[in-house]
C-alpha positions in Angstrom: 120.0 90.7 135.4 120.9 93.5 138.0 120.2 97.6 136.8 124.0 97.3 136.5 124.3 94.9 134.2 121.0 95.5 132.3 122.2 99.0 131.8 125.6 98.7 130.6 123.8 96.2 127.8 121.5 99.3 126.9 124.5 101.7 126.6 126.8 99.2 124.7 124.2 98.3 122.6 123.5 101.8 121.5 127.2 102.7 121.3 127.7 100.4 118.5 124.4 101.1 116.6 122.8 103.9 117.6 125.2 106.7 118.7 123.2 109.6 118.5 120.9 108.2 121.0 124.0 106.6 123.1 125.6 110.7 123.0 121.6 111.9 124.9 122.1 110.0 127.6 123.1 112.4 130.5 125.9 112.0 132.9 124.5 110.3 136.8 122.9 112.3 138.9 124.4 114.7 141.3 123.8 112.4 144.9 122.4 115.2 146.7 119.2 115.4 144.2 118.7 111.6 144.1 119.0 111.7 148.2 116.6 114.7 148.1 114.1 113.1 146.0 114.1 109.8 147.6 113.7 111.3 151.2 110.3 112.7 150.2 109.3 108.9 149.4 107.8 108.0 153.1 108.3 104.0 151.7 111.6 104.8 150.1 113.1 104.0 146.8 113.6 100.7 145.2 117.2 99.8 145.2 117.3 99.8 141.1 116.0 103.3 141.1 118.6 105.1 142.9 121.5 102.4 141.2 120.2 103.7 137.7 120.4 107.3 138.7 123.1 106.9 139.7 124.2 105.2 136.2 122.9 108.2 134.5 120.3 110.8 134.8 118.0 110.0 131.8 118.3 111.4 128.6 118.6 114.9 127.0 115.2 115.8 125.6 115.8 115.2 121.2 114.1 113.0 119.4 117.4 110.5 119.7 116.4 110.4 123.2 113.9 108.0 123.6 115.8 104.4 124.8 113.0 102.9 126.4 110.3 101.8 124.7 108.7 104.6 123.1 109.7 106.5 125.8 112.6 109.2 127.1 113.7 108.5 130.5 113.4 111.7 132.8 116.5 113.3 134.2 115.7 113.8 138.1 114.8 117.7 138.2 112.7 116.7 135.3 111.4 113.9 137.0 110.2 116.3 140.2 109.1 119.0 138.0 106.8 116.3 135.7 105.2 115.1 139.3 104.5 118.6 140.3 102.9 119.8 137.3 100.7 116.3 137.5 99.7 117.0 140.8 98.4 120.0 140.0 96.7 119.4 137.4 95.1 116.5 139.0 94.1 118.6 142.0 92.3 121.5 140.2 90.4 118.8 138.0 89.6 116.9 141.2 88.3 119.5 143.0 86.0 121.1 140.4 84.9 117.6 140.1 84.4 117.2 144.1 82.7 120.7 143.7 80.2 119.4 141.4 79.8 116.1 143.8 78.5 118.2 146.5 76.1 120.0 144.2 75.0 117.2 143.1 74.2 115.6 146.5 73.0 118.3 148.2 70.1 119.4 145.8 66.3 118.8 147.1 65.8 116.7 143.9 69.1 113.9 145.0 67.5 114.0 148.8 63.8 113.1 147.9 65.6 110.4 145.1 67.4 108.7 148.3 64.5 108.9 150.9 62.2 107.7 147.9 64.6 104.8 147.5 65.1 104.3 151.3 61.4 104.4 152.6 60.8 101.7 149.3 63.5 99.1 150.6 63.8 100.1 154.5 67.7 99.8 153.9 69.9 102.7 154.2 72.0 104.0 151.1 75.7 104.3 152.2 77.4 107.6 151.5 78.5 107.8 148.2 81.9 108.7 148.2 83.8 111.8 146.7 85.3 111.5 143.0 88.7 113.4 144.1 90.1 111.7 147.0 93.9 111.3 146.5 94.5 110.0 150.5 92.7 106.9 149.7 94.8 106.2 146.4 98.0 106.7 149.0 96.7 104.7 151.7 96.3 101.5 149.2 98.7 99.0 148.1 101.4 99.8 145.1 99.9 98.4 141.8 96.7 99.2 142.7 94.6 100.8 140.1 94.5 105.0 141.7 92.6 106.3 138.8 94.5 109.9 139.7 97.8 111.0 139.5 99.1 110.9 143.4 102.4 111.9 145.5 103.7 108.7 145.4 104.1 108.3 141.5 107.6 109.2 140.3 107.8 110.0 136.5 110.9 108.3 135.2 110.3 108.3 131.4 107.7 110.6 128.6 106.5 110.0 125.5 106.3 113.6 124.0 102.8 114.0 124.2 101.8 113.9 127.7 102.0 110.5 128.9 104.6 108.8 131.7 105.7 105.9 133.0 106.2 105.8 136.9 107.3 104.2 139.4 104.6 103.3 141.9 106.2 104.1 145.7 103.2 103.4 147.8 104.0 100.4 150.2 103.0 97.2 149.2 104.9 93.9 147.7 104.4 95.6 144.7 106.8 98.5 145.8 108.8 99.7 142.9 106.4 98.2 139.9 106.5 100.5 136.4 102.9 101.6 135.3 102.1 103.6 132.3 100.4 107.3 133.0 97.7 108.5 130.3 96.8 111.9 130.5 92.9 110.7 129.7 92.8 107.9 130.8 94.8 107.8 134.4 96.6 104.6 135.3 94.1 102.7 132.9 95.7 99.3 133.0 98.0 97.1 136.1 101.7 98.0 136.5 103.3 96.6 133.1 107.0 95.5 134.8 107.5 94.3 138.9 110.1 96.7 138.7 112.7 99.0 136.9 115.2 96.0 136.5 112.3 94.2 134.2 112.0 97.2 132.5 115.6 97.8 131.8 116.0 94.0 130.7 113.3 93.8 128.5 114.0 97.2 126.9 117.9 95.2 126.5 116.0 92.0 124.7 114.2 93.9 122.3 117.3 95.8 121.2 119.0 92.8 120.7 116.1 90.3 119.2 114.4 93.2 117.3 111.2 91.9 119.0 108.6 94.1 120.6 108.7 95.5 123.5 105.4 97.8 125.0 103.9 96.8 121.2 106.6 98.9 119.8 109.7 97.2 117.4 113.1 98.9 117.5 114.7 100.7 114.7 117.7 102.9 114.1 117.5 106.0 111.7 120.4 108.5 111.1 122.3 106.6 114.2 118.8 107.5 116.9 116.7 104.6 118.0 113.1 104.7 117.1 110.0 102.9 117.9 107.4 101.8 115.6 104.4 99.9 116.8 104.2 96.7 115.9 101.8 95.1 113.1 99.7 93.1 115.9 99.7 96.2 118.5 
């Protein structure tokens, strides 16, 4: 199915059995912010993207909120602000980290270790290469494992304690794929859906089947949707 349709499934099917979760969902997004946004993408957005922004603009932050699996999706000012603060975060742990590298490498005790190993096995080491370097995670393919938060990731959805999931906008046939973000653990595991339309129609299927979706089953209580994990998660 198209973001169109997909959506219009989500919203129908909360309308008639969860309303206070159908009443978060936040009115489209004002044009200008979604055409900001997407011009600081040097690859662009994925056409579903900008269609379901354009559908609506995420959800208002309450616990009826949450209409993916397990997760809210991100109004667009949100959405930047969530990248920023990532970034940063990212940076001043990376550089402490690349801080310590150099340390590291440049103490007499790491030199005499490498000409040791090198005068042993006539074979040069290659440089080993800095913990931190974010340029590299931008130059590679989408869907490829960065093991950093990096420009290129756009939050979309959070689960209330930290974690994302993003839309991967490096170039790349896997342009557009959906990963999950762990605050500990980085982008631990491949992209979970191709794209925002998988997401949206399996998010639709487990509404209807009351199958899992992302190890989570879906549940209404007081009128919100909920998410419990599932027995075999």
């Amino acid at each position: 199915m198209g973001v169109e349709e997909s959506w219009a499934g989500i919203a129908g099917w909360l309308n008639g059995n969860a309303p206070e979760t159908a009443n978060a969902i936040r009115p489209p997004a004002a044009e200008s912010l979604i055409r900001s946004l997407e011009g600081e993408s040097p690859n662009g957005w994925p056409g579903g993207l900008s269609t379901l922004y354009r559908l609506a603009d995420g959800a208002e932050r309450s616990t009826a909120g949450y209409i993916y699996p397990g997760y809210r999706p991100l109004p667009l000012e949100e959405a930047g602000r969530t990248r920023r603060m990532l970034l940063g975060i990212e940076a001043q742990i990376g550089e402490a980290a690349n801080a310590e590298f150099d340390r590291q490498r440049n103490s007499p005790l790491y030199r005499n270790l490498r000409a040791v190993h090198q005068a042993g096995s006539g074979v040069p080491l290659p440089e080993p290469q800095k913990p931190y370097d974010p340029a590299k995670a931008e130059a590679d393919d989408a869907g490829t494992r960065a093991s950093m938060f990096i420009p290129p990731f756009l939050p979309i959805a959070e689960d209330g304690s930290g974690d994302v999931l993003f839309v991967d906008l490096r170039a790349g046939h896997q342009h557009g794929c959906v990963g999950e973000y762990f605050k500990g653990e980085a982008d631990w595991r491949p992209a979970i859906w191709p794209s925002v339309e998988v997401l949206l129609d399996e998010t639709l299927a487990s509404l209807e089947s009351g199958q899992a979706a992302l190890s989570r089953n879906p549940g209404v209580v007081n009128g919100a949707l909920t998410w419990e994990y599932s027995a075999g998660a």
